[in-house]
PyMOL CGO cylinders between C-alpha atoms (Angstrom):
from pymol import cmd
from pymol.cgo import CYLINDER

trace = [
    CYLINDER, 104.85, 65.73, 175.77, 102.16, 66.12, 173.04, 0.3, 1, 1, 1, 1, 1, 1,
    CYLINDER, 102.16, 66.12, 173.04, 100.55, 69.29, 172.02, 0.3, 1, 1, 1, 1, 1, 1,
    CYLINDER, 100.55, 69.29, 172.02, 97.19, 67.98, 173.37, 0.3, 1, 1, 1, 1, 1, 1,
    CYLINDER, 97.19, 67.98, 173.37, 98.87, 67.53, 176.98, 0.3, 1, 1, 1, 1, 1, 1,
    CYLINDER, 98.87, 67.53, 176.98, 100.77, 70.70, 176.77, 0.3, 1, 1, 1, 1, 1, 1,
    CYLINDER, 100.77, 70.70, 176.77, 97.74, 72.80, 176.00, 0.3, 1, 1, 1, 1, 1, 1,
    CYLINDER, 97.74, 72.80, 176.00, 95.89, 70.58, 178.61, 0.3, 1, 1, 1, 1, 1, 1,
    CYLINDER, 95.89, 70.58, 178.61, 98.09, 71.53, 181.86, 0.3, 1, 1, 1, 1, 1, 1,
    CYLINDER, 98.09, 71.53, 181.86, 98.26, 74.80, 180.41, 0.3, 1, 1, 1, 1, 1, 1,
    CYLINDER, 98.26, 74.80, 180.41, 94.55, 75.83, 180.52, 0.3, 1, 1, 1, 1, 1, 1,
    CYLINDER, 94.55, 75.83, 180.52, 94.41, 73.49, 184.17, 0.3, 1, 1, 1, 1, 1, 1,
    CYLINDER, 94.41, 73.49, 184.17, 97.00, 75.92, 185.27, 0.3, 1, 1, 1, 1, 1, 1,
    CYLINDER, 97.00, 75.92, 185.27, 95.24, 78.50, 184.11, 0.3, 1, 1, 1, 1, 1, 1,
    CYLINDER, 95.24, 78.50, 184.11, 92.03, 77.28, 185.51, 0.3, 1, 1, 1, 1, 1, 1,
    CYLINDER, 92.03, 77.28, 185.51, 93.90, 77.03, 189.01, 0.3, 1, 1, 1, 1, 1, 1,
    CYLINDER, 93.90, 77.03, 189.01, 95.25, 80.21, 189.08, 0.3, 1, 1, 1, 1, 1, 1,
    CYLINDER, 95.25, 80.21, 189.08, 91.82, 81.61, 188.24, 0.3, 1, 1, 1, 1, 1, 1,
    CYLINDER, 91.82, 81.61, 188.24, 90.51, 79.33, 190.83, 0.3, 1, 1, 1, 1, 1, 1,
    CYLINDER, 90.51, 79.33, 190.83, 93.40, 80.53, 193.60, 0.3, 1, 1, 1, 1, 1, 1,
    CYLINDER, 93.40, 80.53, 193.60, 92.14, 84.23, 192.69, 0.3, 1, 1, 1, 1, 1, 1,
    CYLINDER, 92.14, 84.23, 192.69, 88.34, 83.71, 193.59, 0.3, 1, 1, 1, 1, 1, 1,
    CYLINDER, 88.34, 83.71, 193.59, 88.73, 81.85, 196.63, 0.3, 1, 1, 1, 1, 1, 1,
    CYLINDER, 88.73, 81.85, 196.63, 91.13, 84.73, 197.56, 0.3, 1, 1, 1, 1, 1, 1,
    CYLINDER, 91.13, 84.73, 197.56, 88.53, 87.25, 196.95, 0.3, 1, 1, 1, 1, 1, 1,
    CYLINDER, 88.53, 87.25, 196.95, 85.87, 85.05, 198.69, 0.3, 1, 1, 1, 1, 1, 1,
    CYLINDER, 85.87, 85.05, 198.69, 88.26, 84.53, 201.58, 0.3, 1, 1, 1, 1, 1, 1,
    CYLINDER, 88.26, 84.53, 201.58, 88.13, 88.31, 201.75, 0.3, 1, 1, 1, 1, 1, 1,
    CYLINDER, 88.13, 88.31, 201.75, 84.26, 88.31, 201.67, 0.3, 1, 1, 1, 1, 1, 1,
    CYLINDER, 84.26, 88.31, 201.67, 84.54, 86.00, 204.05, 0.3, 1, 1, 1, 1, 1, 1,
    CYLINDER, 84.54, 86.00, 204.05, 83.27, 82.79, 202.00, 0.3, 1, 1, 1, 1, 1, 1,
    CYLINDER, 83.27, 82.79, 202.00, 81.50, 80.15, 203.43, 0.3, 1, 1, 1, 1, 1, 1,
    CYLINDER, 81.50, 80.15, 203.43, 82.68, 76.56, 202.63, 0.3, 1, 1, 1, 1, 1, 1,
    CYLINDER, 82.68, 76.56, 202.63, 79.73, 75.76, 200.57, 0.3, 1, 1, 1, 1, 1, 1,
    CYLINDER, 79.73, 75.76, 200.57, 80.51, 78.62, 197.92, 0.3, 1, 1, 1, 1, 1, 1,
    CYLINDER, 80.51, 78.62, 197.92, 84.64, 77.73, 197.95, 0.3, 1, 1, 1, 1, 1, 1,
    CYLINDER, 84.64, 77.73, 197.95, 83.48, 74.00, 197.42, 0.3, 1, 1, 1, 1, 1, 1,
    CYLINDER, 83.48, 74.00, 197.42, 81.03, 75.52, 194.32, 0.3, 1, 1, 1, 1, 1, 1,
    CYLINDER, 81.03, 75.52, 194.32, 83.78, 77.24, 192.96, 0.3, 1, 1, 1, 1, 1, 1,
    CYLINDER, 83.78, 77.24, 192.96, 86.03, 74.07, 193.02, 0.3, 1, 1, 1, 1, 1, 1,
    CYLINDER, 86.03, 74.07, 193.02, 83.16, 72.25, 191.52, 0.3, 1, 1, 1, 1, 1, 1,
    CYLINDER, 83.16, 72.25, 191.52, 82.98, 74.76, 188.64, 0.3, 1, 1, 1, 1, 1, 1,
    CYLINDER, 82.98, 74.76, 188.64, 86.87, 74.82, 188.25, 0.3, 1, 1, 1, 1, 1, 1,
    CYLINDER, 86.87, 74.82, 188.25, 87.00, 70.74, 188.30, 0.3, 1, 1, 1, 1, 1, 1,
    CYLINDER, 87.00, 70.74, 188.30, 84.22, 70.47, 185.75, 0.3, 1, 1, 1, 1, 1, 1,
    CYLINDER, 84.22, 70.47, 185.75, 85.21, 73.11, 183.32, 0.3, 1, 1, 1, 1, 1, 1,
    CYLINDER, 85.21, 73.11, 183.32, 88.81, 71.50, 183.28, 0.3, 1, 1, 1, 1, 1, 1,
    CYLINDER, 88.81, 71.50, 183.28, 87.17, 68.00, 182.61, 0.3, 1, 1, 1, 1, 1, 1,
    CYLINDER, 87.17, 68.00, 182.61, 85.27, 69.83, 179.70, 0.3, 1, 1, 1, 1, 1, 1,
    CYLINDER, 85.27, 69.83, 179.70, 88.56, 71.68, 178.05, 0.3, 1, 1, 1, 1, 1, 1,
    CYLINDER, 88.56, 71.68, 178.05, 90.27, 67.94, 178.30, 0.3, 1, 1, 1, 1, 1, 1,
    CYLINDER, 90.27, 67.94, 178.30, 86.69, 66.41, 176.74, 0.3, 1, 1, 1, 1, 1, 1,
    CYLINDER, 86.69, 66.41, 176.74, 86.73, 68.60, 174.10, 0.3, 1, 1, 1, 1, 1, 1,
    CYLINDER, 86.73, 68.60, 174.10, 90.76, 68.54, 173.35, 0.3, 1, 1, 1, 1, 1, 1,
    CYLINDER, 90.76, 68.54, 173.35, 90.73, 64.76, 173.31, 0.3, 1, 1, 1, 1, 1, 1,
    CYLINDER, 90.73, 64.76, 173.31, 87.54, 64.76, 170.67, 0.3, 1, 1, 1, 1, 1, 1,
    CYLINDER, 87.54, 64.76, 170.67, 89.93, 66.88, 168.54, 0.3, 1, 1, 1, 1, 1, 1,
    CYLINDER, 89.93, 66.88, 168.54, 93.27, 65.14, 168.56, 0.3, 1, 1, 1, 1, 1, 1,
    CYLINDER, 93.27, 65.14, 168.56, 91.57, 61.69, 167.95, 0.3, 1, 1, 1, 1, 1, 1,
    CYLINDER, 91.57, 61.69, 167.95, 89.54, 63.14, 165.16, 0.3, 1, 1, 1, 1, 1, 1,
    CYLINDER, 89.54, 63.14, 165.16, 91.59, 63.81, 161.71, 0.3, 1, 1, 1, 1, 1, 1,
    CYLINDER, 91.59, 63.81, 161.71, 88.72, 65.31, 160.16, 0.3, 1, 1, 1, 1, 1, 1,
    CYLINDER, 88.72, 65.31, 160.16, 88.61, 67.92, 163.17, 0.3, 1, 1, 1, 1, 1, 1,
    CYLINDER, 88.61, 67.92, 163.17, 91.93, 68.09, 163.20, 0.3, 1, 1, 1, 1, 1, 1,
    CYLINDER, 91.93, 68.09, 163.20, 91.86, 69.38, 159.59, 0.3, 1, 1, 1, 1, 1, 1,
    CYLINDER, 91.86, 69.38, 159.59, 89.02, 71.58, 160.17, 0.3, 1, 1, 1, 1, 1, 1,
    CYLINDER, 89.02, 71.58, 160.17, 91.08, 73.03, 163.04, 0.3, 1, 1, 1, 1, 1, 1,
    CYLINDER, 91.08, 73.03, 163.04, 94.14, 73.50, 160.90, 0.3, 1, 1, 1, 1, 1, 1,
    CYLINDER, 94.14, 73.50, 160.90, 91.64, 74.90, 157.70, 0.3, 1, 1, 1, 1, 1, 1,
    CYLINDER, 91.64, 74.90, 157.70, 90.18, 77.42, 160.50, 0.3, 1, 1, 1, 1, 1, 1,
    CYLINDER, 90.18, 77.42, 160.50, 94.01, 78.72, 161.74, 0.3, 1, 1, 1, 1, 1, 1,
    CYLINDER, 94.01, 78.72, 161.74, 95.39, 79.11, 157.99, 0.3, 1, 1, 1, 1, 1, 1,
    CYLINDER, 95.39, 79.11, 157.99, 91.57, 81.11, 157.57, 0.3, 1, 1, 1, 1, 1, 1,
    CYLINDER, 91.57, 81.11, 157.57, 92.50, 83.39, 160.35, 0.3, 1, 1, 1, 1, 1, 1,
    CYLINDER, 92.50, 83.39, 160.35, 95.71, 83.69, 159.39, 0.3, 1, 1, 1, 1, 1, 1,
    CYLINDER, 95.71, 83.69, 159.39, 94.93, 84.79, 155.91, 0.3, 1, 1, 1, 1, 1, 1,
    CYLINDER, 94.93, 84.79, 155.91, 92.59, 87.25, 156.58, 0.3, 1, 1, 1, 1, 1, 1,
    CYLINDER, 92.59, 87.25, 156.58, 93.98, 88.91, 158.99, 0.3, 1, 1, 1, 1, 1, 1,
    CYLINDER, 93.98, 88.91, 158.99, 97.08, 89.34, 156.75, 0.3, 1, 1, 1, 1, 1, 1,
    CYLINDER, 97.08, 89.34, 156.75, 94.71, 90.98, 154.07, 0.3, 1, 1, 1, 1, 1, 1,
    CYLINDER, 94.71, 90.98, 154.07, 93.31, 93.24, 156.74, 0.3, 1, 1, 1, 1, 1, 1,
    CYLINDER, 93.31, 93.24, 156.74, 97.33, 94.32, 157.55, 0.3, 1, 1, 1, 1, 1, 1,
    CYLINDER, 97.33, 94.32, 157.55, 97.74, 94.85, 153.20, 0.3, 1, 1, 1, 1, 1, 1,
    CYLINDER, 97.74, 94.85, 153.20, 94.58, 96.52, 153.01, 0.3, 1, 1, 1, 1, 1, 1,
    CYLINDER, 94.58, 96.52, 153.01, 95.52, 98.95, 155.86, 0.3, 1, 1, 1, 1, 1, 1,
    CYLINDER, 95.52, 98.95, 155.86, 99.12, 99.50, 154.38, 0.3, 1, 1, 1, 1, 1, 1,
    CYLINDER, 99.12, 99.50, 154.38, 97.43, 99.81, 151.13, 0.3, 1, 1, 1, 1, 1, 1,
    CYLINDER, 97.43, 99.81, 151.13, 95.22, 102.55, 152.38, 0.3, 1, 1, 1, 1, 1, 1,
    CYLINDER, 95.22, 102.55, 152.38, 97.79, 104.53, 154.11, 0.3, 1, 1, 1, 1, 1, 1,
    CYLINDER, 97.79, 104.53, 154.11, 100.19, 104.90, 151.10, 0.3, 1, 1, 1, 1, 1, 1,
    CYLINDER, 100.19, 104.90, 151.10, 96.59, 106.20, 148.72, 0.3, 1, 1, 1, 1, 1, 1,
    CYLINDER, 96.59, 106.20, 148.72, 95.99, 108.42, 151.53, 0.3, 1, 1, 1, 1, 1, 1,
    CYLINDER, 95.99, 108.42, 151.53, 99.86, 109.28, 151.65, 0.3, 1, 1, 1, 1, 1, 1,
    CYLINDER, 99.86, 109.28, 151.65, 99.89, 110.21, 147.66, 0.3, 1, 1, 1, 1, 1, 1,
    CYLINDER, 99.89, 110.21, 147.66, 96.19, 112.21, 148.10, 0.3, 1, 1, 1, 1, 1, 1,
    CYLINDER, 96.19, 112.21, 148.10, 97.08, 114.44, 150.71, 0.3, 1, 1, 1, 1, 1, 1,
    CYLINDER, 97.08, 114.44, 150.71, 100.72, 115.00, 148.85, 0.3, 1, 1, 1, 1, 1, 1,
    CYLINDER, 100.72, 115.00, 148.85, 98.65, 115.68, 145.60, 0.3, 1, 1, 1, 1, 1, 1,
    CYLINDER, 98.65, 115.68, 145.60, 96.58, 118.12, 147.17, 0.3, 1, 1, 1, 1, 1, 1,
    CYLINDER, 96.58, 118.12, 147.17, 99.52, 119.65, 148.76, 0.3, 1, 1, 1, 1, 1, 1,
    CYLINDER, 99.52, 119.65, 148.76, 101.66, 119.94, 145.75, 0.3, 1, 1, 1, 1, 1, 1,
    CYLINDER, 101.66, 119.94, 145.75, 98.20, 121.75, 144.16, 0.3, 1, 1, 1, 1, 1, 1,
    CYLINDER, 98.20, 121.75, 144.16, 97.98, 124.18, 146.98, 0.3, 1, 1, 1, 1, 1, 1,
    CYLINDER, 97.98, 124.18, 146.98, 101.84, 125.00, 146.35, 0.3, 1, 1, 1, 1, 1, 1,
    CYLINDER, 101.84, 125.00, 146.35, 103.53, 123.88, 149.31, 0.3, 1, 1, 1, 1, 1, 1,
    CYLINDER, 103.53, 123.88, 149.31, 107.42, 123.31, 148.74, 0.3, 1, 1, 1, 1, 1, 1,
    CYLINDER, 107.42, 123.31, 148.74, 108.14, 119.67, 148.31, 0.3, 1, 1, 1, 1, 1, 1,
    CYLINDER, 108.14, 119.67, 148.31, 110.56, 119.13, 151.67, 0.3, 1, 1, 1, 1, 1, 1,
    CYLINDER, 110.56, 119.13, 151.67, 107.74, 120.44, 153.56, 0.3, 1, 1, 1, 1, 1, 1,
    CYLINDER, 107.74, 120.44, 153.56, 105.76, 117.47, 151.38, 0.3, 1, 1, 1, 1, 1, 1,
    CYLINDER, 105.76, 117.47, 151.38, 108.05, 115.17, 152.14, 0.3, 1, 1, 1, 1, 1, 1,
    CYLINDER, 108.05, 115.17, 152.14, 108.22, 115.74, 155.84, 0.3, 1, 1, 1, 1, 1, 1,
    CYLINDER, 108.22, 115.74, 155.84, 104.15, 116.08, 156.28, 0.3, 1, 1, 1, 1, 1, 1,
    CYLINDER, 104.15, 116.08, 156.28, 103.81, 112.69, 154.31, 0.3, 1, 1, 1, 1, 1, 1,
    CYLINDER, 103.81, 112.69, 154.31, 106.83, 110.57, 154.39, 0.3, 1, 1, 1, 1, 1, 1,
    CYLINDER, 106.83, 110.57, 154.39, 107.20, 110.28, 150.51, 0.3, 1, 1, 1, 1, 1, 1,
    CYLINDER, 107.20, 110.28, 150.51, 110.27, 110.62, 149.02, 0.3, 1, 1, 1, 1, 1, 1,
    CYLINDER, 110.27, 110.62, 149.02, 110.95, 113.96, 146.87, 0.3, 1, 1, 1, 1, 1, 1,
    CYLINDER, 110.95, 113.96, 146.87, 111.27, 111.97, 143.90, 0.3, 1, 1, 1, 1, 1, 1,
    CYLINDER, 111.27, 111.97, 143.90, 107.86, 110.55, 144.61, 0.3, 1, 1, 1, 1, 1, 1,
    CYLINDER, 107.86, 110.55, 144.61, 106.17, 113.62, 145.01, 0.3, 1, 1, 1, 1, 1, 1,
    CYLINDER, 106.17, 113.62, 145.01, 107.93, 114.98, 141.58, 0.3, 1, 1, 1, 1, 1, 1,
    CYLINDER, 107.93, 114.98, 141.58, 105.83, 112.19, 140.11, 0.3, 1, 1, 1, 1, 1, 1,
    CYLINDER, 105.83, 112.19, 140.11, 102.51, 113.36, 141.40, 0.3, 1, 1, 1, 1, 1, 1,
    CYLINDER, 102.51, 113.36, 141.40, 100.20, 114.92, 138.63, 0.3, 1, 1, 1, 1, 1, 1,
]
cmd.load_cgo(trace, "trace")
């Protein structure tokens, strides 16, 4: 099975499941049969959309590229964002130790506010 199929029954299971869900709650409403035959109609064509869209994409190299450019974007970034984060933690780590160690609080209770090591902290200015 190709990726392109796989993805496809995927979101048309999907689809059906969010289709199952609304006629249950219209059920409950007590639907008519013109608004469960609507629904069906929106389920049916949004699925022939997805497949549309998916098949415009696997037959397209260019696209496919585009999609694969897009991914490793995504994928980059938010591994930046995680590096930046860390990043800022440890500065904010070392600043609070450093104005800890100024204020002449013992270095274990430094080490256990902070999480640096004792030899870290012995390094702080």
């Amino acid at each position: 099975m190709s990726e392109v199929d796989s993805f496809v029954r995927k979101a048309y299971q999907e689809l059906q499941e969010r289709w199952e869900k609304e006629r249950q709650s219209e059920e409950l409403m007590s639907p008519s049969e013109e608004r469960v035959r609507q629904a069906k109609e929106r389920l049916e064509k949004s699925v022939r959309e997805a497949r549309e869209e998916i098949e415009r994409y696997a037959s397209d190299p260019e696209k496919q590229e585009l999609v694969r450019r897009r991914r490793r974007f995504i994928i980059d970034y938010n591994l930046s964002i995680s590096a930046a984060r860390k990043e800022g933690r440890a500065k904010s780590q070392t600043t609070v130790a450093q104005n800890m160690k100024r204020e002449g609080y013992p270095s274990e209770k430094i080490s256990e506010m902070t999480g640096l090591s004792k030899d870290e902290i012995a390094g702080l200015e």
